[in-house]
Structure formats: C-alpha cells, structure tokens
N, C-alpha and C positions, 0 to 999 in steps of 0.2 A: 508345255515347255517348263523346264525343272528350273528353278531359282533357290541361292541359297542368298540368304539375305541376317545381316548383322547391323543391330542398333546402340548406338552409344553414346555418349555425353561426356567431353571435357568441361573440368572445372565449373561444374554444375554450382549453382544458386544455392542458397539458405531453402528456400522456399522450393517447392516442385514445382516446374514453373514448364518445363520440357514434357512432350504426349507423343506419342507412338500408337498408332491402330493399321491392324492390316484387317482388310474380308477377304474369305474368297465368296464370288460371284455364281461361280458355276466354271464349267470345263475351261480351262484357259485363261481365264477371265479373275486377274487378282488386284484390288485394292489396296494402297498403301497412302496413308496420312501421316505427316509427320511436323508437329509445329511447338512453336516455343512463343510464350506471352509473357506480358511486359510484368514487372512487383505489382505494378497498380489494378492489373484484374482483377475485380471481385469474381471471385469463385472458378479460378482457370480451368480446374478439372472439369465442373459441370460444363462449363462451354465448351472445352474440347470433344466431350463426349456429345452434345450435342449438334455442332457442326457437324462433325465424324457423322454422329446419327442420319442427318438430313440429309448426306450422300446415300449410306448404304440403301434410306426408304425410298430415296429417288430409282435408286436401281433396281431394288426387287419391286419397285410398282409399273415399273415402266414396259410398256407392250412395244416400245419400239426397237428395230433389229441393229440401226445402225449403229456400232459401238460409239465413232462421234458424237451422233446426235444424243444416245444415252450421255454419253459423259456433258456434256452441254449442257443436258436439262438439270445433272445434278449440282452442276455449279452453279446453276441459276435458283436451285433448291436452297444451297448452301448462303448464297446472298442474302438470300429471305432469311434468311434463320439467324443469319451475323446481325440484320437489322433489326430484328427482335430482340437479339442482345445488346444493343448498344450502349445502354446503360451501362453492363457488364466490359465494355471493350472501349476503356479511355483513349486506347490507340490501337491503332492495327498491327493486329500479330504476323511475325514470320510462319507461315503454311507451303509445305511444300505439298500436292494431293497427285499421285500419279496410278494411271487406270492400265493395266495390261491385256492387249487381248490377244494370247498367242504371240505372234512376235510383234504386235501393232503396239505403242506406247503413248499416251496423251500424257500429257502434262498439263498440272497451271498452278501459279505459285503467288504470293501475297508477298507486299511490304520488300524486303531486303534479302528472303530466304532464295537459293538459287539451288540449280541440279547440271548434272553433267553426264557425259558421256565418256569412257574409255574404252577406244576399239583399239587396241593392239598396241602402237607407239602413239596415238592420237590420244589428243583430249578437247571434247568441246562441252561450250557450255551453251542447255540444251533452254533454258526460261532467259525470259527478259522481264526487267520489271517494266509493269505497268505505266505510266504516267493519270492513268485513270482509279484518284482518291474515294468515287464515289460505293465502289462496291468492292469486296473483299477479293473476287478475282473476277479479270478483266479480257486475259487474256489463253487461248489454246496451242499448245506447242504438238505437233505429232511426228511419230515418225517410224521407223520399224528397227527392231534389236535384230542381233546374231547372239549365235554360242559364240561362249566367252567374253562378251561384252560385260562390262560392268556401271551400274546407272548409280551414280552417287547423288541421294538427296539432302539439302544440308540447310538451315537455318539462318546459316550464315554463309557469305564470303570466303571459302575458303582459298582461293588465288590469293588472297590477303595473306594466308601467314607462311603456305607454302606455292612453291611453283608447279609449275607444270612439269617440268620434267621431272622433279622429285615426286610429283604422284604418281607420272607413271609407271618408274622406278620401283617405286613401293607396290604398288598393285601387280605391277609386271609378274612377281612371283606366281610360282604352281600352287601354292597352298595359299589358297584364298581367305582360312583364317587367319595363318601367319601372315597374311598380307594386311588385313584390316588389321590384326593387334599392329603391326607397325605402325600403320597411318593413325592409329590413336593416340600411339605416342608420342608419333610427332608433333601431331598437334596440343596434345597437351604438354610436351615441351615446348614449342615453337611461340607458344601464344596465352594468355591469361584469361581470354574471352571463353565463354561459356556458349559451346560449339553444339548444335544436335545434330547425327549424320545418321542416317539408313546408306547402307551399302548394299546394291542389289548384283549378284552375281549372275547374269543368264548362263544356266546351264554348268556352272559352276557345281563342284563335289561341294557340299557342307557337312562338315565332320561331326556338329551338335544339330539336327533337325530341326531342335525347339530353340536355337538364338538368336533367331530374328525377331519374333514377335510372340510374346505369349499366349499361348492358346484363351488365358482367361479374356485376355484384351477382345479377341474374337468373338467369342460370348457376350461381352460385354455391348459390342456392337450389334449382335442379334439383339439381346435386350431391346436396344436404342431404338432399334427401329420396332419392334413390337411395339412398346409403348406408345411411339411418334403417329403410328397408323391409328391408335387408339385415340389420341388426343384430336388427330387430324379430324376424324369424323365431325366432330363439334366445332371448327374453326369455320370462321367466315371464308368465302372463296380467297384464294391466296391471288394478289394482285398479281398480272402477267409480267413478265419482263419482256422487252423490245428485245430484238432477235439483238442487234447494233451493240447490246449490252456486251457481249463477248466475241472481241475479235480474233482472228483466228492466223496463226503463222503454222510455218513449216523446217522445222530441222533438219530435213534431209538433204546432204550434202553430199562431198567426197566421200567422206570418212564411213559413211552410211552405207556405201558402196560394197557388195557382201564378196568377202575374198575367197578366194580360189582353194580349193582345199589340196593339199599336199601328194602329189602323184604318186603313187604305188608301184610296186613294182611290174607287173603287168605293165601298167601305163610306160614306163621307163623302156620295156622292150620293147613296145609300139612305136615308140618314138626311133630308135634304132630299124627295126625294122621299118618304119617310115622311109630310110636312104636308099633303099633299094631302087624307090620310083626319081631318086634326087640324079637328073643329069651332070656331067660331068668330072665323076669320082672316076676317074682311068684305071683299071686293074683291079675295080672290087668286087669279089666273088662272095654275095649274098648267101649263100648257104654257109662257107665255110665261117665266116664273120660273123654271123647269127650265132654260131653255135660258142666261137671264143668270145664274142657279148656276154652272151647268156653266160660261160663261164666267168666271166671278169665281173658281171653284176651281182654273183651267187658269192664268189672269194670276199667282194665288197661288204655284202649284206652280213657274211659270217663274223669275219674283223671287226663290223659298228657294234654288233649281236654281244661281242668279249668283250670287246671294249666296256661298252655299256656295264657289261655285267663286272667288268671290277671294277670300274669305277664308283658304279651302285653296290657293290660289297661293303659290308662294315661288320663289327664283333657282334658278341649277342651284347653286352653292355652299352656299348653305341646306341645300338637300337633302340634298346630299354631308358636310355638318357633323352632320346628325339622321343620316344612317346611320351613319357613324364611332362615335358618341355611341352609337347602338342598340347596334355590336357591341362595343362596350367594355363594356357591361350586360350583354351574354350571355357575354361571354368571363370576365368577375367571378362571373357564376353559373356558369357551367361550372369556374370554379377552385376554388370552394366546394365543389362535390359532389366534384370528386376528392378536395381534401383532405379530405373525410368521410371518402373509404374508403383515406386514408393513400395516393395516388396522387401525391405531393410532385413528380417530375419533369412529370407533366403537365399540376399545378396550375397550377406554374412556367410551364409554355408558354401556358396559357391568360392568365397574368396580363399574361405579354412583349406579348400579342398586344391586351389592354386597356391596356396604358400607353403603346405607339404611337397605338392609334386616341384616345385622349384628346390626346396630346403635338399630334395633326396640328388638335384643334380648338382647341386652347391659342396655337397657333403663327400661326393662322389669322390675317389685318387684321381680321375681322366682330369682334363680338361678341357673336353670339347663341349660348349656349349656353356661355359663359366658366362661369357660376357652375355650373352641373350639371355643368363637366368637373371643374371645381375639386374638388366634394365626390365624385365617382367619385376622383379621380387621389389624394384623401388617402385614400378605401377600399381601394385598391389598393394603395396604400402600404401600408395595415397587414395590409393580406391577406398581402402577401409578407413580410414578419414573421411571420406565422401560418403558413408554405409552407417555412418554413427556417426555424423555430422558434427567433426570435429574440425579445429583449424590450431592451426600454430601460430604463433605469436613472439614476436621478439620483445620482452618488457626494457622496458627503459630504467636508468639509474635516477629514480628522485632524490635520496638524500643518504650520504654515506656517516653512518655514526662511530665509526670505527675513528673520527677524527677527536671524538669527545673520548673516548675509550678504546684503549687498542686492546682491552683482554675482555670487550662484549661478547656476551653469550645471550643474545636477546629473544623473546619467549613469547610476548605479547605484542599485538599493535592495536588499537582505537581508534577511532576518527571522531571527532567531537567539537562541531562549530566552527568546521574548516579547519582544522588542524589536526596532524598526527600525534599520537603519543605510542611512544617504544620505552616497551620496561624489560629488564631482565631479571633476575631473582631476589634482588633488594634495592635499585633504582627505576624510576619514569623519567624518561626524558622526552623534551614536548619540541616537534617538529613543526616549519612552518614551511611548504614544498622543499627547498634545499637545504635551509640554515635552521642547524641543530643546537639547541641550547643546552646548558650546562645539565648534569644528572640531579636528579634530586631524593634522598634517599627515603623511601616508604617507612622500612622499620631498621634498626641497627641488627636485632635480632632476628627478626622472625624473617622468614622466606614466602615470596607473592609464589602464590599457586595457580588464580586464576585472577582477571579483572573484566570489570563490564564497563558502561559509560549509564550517564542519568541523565537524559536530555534539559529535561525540565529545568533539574536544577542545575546545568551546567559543569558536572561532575563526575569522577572516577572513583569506582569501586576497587577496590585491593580486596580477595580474599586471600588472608595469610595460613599458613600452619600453626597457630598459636593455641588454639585460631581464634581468629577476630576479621570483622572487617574494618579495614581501613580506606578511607574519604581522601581524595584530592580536589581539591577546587578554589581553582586561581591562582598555585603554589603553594596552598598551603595543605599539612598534611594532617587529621586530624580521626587517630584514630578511636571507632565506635563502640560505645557499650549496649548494652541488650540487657531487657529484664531478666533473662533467664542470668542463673547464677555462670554459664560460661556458653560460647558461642558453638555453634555446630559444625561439625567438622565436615568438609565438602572438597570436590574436584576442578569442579566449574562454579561459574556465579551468572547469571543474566537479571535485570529487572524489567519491571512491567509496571508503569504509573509510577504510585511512591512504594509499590513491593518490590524485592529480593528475594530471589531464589538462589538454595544453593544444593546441586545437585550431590548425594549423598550416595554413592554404590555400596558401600560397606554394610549402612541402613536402610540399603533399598528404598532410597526416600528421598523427594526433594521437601527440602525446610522450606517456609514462606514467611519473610519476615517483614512486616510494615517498620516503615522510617516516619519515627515522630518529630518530635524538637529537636529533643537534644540526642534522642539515642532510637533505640528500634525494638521493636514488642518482640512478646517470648516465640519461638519456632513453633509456626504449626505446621505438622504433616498434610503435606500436601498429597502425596499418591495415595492413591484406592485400589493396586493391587496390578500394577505394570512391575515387570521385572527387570530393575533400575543394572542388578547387580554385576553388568557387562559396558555399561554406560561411561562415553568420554567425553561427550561435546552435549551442547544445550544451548538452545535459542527459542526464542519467544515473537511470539506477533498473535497473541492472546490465544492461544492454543502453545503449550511445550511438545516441542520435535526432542527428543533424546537419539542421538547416535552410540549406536555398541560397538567395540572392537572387531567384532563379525561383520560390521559391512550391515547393518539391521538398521530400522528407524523404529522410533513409537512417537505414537502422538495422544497425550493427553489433554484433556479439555474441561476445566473446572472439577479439577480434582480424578476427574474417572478418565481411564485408558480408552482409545477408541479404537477401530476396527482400522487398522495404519499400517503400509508398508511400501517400498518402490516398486516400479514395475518401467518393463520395459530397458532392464539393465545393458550398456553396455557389454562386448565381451571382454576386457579386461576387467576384475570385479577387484574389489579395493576390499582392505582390512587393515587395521593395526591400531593404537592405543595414539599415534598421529593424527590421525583423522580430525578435522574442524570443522560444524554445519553453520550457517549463517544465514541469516533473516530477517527483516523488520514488518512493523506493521504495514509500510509504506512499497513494500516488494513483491511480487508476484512468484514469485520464484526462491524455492530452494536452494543454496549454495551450498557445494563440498568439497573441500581441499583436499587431495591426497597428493599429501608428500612425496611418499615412496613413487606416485608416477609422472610427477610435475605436473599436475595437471587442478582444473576445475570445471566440478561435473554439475551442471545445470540443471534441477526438478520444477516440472510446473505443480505448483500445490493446487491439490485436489481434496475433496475431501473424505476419499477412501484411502490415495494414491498420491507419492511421490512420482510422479512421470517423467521418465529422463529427458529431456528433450533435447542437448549437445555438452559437447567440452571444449574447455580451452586447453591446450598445453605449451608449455613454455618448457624452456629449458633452464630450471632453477634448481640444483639440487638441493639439498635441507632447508626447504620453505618451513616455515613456521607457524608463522599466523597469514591472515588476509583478511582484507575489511570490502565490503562493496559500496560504492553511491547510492544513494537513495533513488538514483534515476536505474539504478540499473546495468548502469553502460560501460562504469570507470572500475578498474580494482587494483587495488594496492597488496603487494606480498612483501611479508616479512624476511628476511633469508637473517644468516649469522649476524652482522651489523650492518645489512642496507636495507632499505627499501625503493622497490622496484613500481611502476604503474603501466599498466598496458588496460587495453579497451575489449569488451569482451565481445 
C-alpha cells in the first residue's frame, strides 16, 4: 500500500524541540514517530533518537508474527527506554508512534499529542489520552485504512484551533499537496501555538517522494538500532512489564466501514438489463429497450467525456502558472521537513526555489492564481524567518529628544550607570528612560566623530576631529592632553581598563593610549599586521573585533591578528560604512546592527568563529546607534531623535 506522507511545523520554537522518524519494517509494514518536548529536556534530540531507536530494535529482534503483539512489545521497549531517561524527561512528551501493516493501523500516543482519521466527509479521532502517568504509553488503538483515507498525526489538539468541517474542506481536495500546504496555513494563521503534524495519505499521488521524511532520518534509525543491539548485549536482563501495562481499544466504527466503489458502465447495463426479470412494467420489449439504453448511456458517457474535456481545458500559460504554483508547495513542504531535522542550509535552498516559482506567477499579465501566490509568498516569507531564526519585533518609543532640539541629527548613544546618553556632532545629552535633559556642548569647534563610556571611572569619551579626546563626567566637560605633541587621528574610539583605543584605517593602526592623572601617554601602535584599511566599527572584551565595510570581522589579541571570521551567514549579507558591532566583557555574544536592513544580527563568539546564531528585525529606518544590557536581553536604538527599546 502506497502512502504519500507530509511533515510540518507551525510557529516552531527558538530551540529544536519538534522530531520526526519514519522505518520501513519490511513489505507493508512502515513506522512513523512523530513527537515534540518540552524547553526543559536536556538533550531532546538524543532522546528522540533513542526512543525512536528502542521501537525500531524491538521490531527487527522480534520472532513474533503477530503485527499486535509486535507493536505491544515495542511499546513496552520504548517505556524501558523513557525510564532510563528520566533524568532527561522533567515531563512527558507529546508522542504520536503509529505502526502500519498493509491496511492494519495501531496506534499509541503520549501526554496531549492526538491522531485522526479522514474517510471522505468524516473525521474521527483515532487516540485517547491515557489517564495512566506511570509509563509513556499506555494505551493501543487499532483499526484498518482505505484508499484515500488520510491519518493525521499531530502533537497537539488540533480541533482546538480549527473545525472539523474546515479540515475536511481542506483535505477534501484532489491534490493532496495542495491540500496539506492549506491546512498549514491555516494553522499557522489560525493559532500562535507551535503545532507538529505528519499527514499520511493512503494511497494518495505525492508529487515530492522525499517530503515526508528524510531518507537521512531512516538511516539514522538503522544506526540506532545497531548501536542499541550492541549496548544490549552487556545490559542486565531488562525488567518484564505486566501484560495490564497496556490496554488496548478499538477504532473501528462507521466510518471504518469500506465504501462501495463507483459502478461502471457495464455494471449500469446490468442494472437496466436487471428489469427484464422486474414484473409488472406493461408493454416492455426488452430487446428493443436494451438497445435505446445502451444508446442513451453511450450519448451520456460522450457529453460527460466533452464536458469534462473543456472544462479541464486551459492555455499553455495557465498551465505553466498551476505548475510553478505546484512547485512552490512542494518546495515549502520540503523546507518544513528539513528544518524539522535542523537542516537550515537546505531549508534555505528549498525556500530560494518557492519564492522564484511564486515571484514568476506574481510577475505574470493573467491573473489566475494571484491570490494562492500571494498567501504561499507570505508563508515563505515567514518560513525564511523560521530557517534563520529570525523574529520581528515592534520596539517601543523610550524617549523622544526632538523635544530638546527640533533640528537633531543624533549619531551616538551610550548606556552608562543606568542612563542614556545621545550626542550629535557637537552636543551629549543625558537621558533618564523618558525625561531628556538639556544639550550640553562637547566642543564649540571641533565635531564628535566617535564616543565610548569608561565604566570605572564613570565617564564618556569624545573622539573629536581636532583631534583630541574629550572627557565628560558628571556634566562636566574636560578636554584631554597627551604627551605626544598632537593626538591621533581615528574613526572609532573603545576602552579597555584605563586604555583607549582609537581605531586608525588611514594608518592601518589602532593607537593605544593609557590615561594617567591628568592627561594620557604618547600612542602606541597597537596592530602587528591586520589590514585596518576597510575598518568601521570596533569593540573590545579584551580581544578587538574590527568590522570592514565588506560585511568582514578581524580579531586581534594582544597586539597580533588571529585566525577570525563569521560563519554560518544568514542569506541576506550586510555591507556598508553603517555597520555597528558591539560587545562587552560581560556578553557572550556578538552584536551587529545593519541599518540598511533594520535589523540585529546575533554571533556566538568562538574562538576561530563568529557564529550566527539569529536576528532581530524591527522596523526602524536610519537607525544609528544601539547599545545592549549587560544581561543580554534588552536593547536600545538610536533613530534621527528618538530612542526606541525592545527585548531581543
């Protein structure tokens, strides 16, 4: 029996937290796991794959014929195996586990995850949860499928965000991919919850062969159980379980009930010739009546035949618009299952390859098919937010300084002892969350190019074009001298203890200048031979990160260059002489503002590697600066004269 089978996930989790495994068993005989665990699992994937695992060793060790009792012993496998983990499993996972043999079906499901059935205009649902907390499944549901039935396994509730007759609506359709992309949409319009669904088609056409379950997952499951048969050898006898442990129900209903397949035409004559033997028809001459049947069924069957065939007429364009549209659906289901099993780059390719075939019917003069590209090209949209674990964010208005200045052009922002400070090119003005205080002027002449903060001593740096640095601290403004006879000319400025740095592209050089009493020692060159000369942004957490207008990082470390760069790039790649990186000692993590895409890109610092790990985007255009908390969590942007704070 042929199955076409689709896995998906709405509004999936930070964390990969959703698993999907199919076996096949042998002739007829196919495996499908499908479960979702709670943030607080340590190590969700090894568990999945080990549960998963403890079915498949149960079935390929097991001598016994009956597919029941198989499926029995490997739940009672899988219990063993969940009580092993239970360190690992603070609470019981939603598990949906169902066994096909031919048209037989078992079921058994965990926790809150449920399955169902769709035979025609019917929908039933095919698990009951247990009331039995002590073992992971409790209970066996059985029953037998038809062609064209479809077994929905799902993690959750879904009667909760849609109906029944909206499912069956949706699935009702002939094209069973177009049917599942519906029902994904609706759900991830319908609902905010973070949904796992396998859709199993019996006998269903599936247009992508590989989008149900990835062939690696498969493998991965033979693995499992190789290994497990290894380990097994050396385990103490595994304790019996009581038969009593798993009870057992039956789903066969009505609906179960297998329909009548549709009469032919032969059959149609049979039935007409059937009246021959029918007493009391006065006057009817069987031969002659047979033969104006036969013609009146032949006229019938020619008219459905035309019909049919103009109705299924369309251009060669039409055509070429419904196949585009088809593989924008398959290539949207095929980016779902990769990013089930955490496969991001070739979610990625799959998405690239649905936002063309949409873009080519969007683009199209017709307009058949506008509105279906439309709701595909906004699913793709959020898919690729869900593929490079981005989120949007509405930032809030902290503090508007356009009341102190209505012709601000502001450039910088600082966070320094709980307070803001916003300067523009020759004032600071110090913010306390809404209420802005008056401007206070750095230099009369000279123009602020770049400013850092100085923890320790409770103080702001001004690098001017004078150049000089200039001191704020407490209101007052107090600019600095240096033994050398004049200051270094630089772009950025950051500190580290009582040093300054002030990054130099013209000289290929960051200065390093200690702060004594009253003033600060002569520049020493600080690089060993990093090429500065593309350099816009600079932060410090005792290692200097340098960002280039190319979208590039470097990281130096006590004077010498080190082997440094990102990985793992988003695909929109960022460039320009905007760019802002940020860091402290106290943060795990990279921070990058790009202006030009409203957005900020998250790195875990490594020590070869900037690793991307997600982004915020907001909708802010000409951000300017941003500052982060020291926890990590909060972040403030700069725009033309406000500042904005949203949570990252």
């Amino acid at each position: 029996m042929a199955f076409a089978v689709h896995t998906f996930e709405t509004n999936p989790s930070k964390e990969n937290l959703g698993f999907s495994f199919h076996e096949t068993l042998g002739e007829g005989q196919e495996i499908y796991f499908l479960g979702k665990f709670s943030e607080n699992t340590i190590d969700p994937k090894m568990v999945s794959e080990s549960l998963f695992g403890a079915i498949v060793e149960s079935f390929a060790s097991s001598d016994i014929t009956d597919p029941y009792d198989r499926f029995e012993d490997s739940l009672k496998a899988v219990n063993l195996e969940a009580k092993k983990l239970k360190a690992n499993l603070p609470s019981t996972p939603e598990i949906v586990v169902a066994f096909f043999d031919f048209h037989n079906l078992y079921l058994s499901q965990s926790n809150e995850s449920e399955a169902y059935l769709v035979r025609g205009t019917n929908l039933s649902q095919i698990t009951e949860t247990s009331a039995d907390n002590t073992v992971l499944f409790a209970n066996i549901l059985s029953g037998q499928v038809a062609i064209d039935d479809i077994v929905l396994l799902s993690t959750s509730r879904i009667l909760r965000v849609l109906t029944t007759n909206q499912i069956i609506d949706l699935l009702g359709r002939s094209d069973f991919d177009e049917a599942i992309s519906l029902l994904r949409h609706e759900l991830s319009q319908s609902s905010e919850d973070d949904i796992l669904v396998t859709a199993i088609g019996i006998g269903k056409k599936d247009a992508t062969s590989s989008s149900g379950f990835l062939s690696k997952v498969v493998e991965k499951g033979k693995k499992i159980t190789e290994s497990k048969k290894t380990i097994k050898v050396q385990e103490e006898p595994l304790e019996e379980i009581e038969e009593e442990e798993l009870e057992t129900d039956d789903f066969e209903d009505e609906s179960f009930v297998e329909e009548k397949p549709p009469l032919k035409v032969k059959d149609l004559l049979g039935k007409f010739q059937f009246l021959k033997n029918i007493k009391g028809f006065k006057g009817f001459k069987p031969k002659k009546n047979a033969v104006i049947i036969a013609g009146t069924v032949l006229v019938i069957l020619v008219l459905v035949i035309g019909i049919k065939s103009i109705a299924n007429f369309e251009s060669a364009n039409t055509k070429e618009l419904r196949e585009k549209l088809s593989i924008a659906r398959e290539s949207l289901i095929q980016a779902d299952t990769f990013l089930l099993q955490g496969e991001r780059s070739s979610a990625a390719d799959f998405l690239k390859k649905a936002q063309e075939s949409v873009q080519i019917v969007l683009s199209s003069k017709s307009k058949s098919f506008r509105s279906d590209a439309q709701f595909l090209l906004a699913d793709i949209q959020e898919k690729q937010l869900q593929v490079e674990n981005a989120k949007k964010v509405t930032p809030q208005l902290l503090a508007d300084l356009g009341v102190k200045n209505d012709n601000l052009e502001a450039v910088g922002l600082l966070e320094l002892n709980g307070s803001l400070f916003v300067h523009d090119l020759k004032q600071v003005y110090k913010t306390v969350r809404n209420i802005v205080e008056k401007g206070l002027p750095v230099s009369d002449k000279e123009t602020i190019l770049a400013s850092t903060t100085r923890t320790d001593q409770n103080s702001i740096l001004f690098l001017t074009d004078a150049p000089r640095i200039v001191e704020y601290r407490e209101g007052l403004i107090t600019p600095m001298n240096t033994e050398d006879e004049i200051w270094k000319r630089g772009l950025d400025i950051k500190t580290y203890g009582r040093y300054a740095y002030v990054l130099d592209p013209v000289e290929n050089q960051i200065w390093k200048y200690e702060r004594r009493r009253a003033k600060y020692s002569p520049a020493v060159a600080y690089n060993q031979g990093a090429d500065l000369s593309r350099g816009i942004s600079m932060t410090i957490d005792g290692s200097i990160f340098i960002l280039s207008d190319d979208g590039t990082i470097q990281r130096i470390f006590r004077g010498v260059k080190t082997e440094y760069s990102f990985r793992d790039l988003p695909s929109i790649p960022f460039s320009g002489k905007n760019l802002k990186l940020y860091t402290t000692t106290n943060l795990d993590f990279l921070y990058l503002l790009d202006p030009d895409n409203s957005r900020i890109l998250v790195f875990v610092k490594g020590e070869r590697f900037a690793t991307y790990k997600k982004q915020v985007i907001f909708d802010l255009p000409g951000t300017r600066d941003f500052v982060i908390d020291d926890s990590g969590q909060k972040v403030n942007v700069l725009t033309k004269d406000k500042i904005y704070e949203f949570s990252l």
